[in-house]
N, C-alpha and C positions, 0 to 999 in steps of 0.2 A: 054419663061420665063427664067432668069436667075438661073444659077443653087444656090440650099441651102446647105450650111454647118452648121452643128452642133459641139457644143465643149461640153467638160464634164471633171471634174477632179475627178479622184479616189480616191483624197482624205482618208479618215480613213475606206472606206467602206469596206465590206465582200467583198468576190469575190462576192458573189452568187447578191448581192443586186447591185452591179455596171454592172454584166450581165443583172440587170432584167432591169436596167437604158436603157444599148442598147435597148434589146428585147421592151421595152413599145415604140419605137422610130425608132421600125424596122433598125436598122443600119445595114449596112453590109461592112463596112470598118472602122476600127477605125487608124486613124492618129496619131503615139506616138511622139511629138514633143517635149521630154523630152531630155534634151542634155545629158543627162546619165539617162539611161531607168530601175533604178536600186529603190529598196524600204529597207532600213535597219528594219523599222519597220513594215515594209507592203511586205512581200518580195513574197503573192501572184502577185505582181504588177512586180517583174522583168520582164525584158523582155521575155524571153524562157517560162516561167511560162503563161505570159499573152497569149502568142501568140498560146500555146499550149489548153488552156481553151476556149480561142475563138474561135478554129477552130474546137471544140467541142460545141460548140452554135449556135444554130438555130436562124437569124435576125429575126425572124416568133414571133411576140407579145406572141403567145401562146405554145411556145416551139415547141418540136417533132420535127421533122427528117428534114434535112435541111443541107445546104452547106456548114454550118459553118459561121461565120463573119470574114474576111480578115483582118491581122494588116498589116501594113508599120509603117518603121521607118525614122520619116524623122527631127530625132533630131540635126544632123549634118548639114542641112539648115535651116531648121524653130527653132533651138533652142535659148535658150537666152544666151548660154554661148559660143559667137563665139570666134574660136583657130585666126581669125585675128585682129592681135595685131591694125591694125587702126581703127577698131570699139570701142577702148576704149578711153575713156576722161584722163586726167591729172591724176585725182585719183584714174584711175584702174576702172571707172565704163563704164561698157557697154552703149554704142549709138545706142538707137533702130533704129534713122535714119541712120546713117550709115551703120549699122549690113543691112536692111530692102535693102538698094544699092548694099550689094553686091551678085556677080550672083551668089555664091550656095544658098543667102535667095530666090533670084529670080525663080532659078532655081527650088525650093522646092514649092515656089509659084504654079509653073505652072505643076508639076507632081499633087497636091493636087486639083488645078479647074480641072484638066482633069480627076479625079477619080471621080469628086462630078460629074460631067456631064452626069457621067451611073449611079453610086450609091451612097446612101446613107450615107455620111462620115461624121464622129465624130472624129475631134481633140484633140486630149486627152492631159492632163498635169498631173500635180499631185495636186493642188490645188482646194478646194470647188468649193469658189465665184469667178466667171470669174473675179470679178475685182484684183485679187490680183492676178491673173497670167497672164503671156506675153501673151497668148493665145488669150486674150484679148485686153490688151496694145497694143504688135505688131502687130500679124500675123490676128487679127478680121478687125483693120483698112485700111490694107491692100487689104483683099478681098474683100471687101466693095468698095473701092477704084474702084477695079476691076469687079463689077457693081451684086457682090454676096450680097445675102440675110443670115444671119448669126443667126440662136439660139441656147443660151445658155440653155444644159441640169443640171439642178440645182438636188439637192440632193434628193429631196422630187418626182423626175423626172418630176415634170411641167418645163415650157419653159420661158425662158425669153426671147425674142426679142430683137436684140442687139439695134436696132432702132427704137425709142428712148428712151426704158426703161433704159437701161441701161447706155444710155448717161445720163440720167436723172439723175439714182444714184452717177453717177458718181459724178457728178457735186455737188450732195446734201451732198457726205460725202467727197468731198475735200475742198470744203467751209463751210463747218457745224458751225464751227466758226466765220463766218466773213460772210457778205452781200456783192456779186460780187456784181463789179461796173457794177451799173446797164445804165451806157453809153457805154459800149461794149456791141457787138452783142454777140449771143449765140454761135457762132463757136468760137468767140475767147475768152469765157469764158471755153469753149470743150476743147478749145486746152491748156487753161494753166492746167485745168483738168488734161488734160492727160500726160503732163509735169511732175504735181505733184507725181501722182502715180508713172511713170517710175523712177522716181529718189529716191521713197520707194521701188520698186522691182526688178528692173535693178540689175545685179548679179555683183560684185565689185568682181574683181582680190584679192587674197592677197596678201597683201603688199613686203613681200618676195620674192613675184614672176612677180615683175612692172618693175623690172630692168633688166632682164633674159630675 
């Protein structure tokens, strides 16, 4: 069987309630693929902080004594805000496909399958709804690609399945306005999908700093 990843965004939650998130889900590696690992308003979520609490939790559903859950940071390959300048477009906005080509995303790829292959990893961002983060956009269709099974751990901690629920959503709140043409197949109604989104969430350079 092909190995499972899990994703989950910390979104506005407690600590205590984003550990119970792992713990119902038995995690034991959580993936920070935040390109600065940092929370101004949530600042249980910086990095040191997170890495410190997790390795004080037990993956064990029912708490008590246990190995702790392991973080890695693998924001500087899987993140959406790449330092190379040819991952961006005209207007300073990030190219998930190009960012996705190059080999530190490559490389972040294949350290993150080779972790889910013994344990239990959860991708983390900072965002709720998988749809509004890269986590989803990029790095879900990618290991999918790569012949992984992928769900999303949502707030309420049930599971979405990235296939095809969440292709589904997808598709229902990019077009909610409008009836896809219904003479395209579904992959290429997916793909203009996901087109849409990344050009709402795609992380854009400031303008000040396009020419530098």
């Amino acid at each position: 069987m092909p190995p499972t990843i899990w994703t989950v965004g910390h979104s506005n939650h407690s600590l205590d309630h984003f550990l119970e998130l792992l713990r119902t889900h038995a995690i034991e590696v959580v993936a920070d693929v935040r390109s600065t690992p940092f929370s101004r308003r949530h600042p249980h979520f910086n990095r040191e902080r997170l890495k410190a609490a997790l390795a004080n939790t037990s993956a064990n559903a029912g708490g008590g004594a246990g190995a702790g859950i392991d973080y890695i940071f693998l924001g500087a390959e899987l993140g959406a805000r790449s330092p190379d300048r040819n991952c961006y477009d005209a207007e300073g906005r990030v190219v998930y496909a190009r960012l996705a080509e190059t080999e530190a995303f490559k490389a972040g790829l294949d350290k993150l399958i080779a972790e889910a292959a013994n344990r239990r990893v959860a991708v983390m961002c900072a965002e709720k709804d998988p749809l509004s983060c890269h986590r989803t956009i990029l790095v879900t269709p990618r290991l999918i690609a790569r012949g992984l099974t992928v769900l999303h751990i949502l707030g309420d901690a049930t599971i979405e399945p990235h296939s095809p629920a969440t292709e589904d959503r997808l598709i229902s709140e990019m077009f909610k306005r409008e009836q896809p043409d219904l003479f395209r197949s579904r992959d290429e109604i997916l793909a203009e999908a996901f087109q849409r989104r990344e050009a709402a969430v795609a992380y854009r350079m400031p303008e000040d700093t396009r020419a530098t």
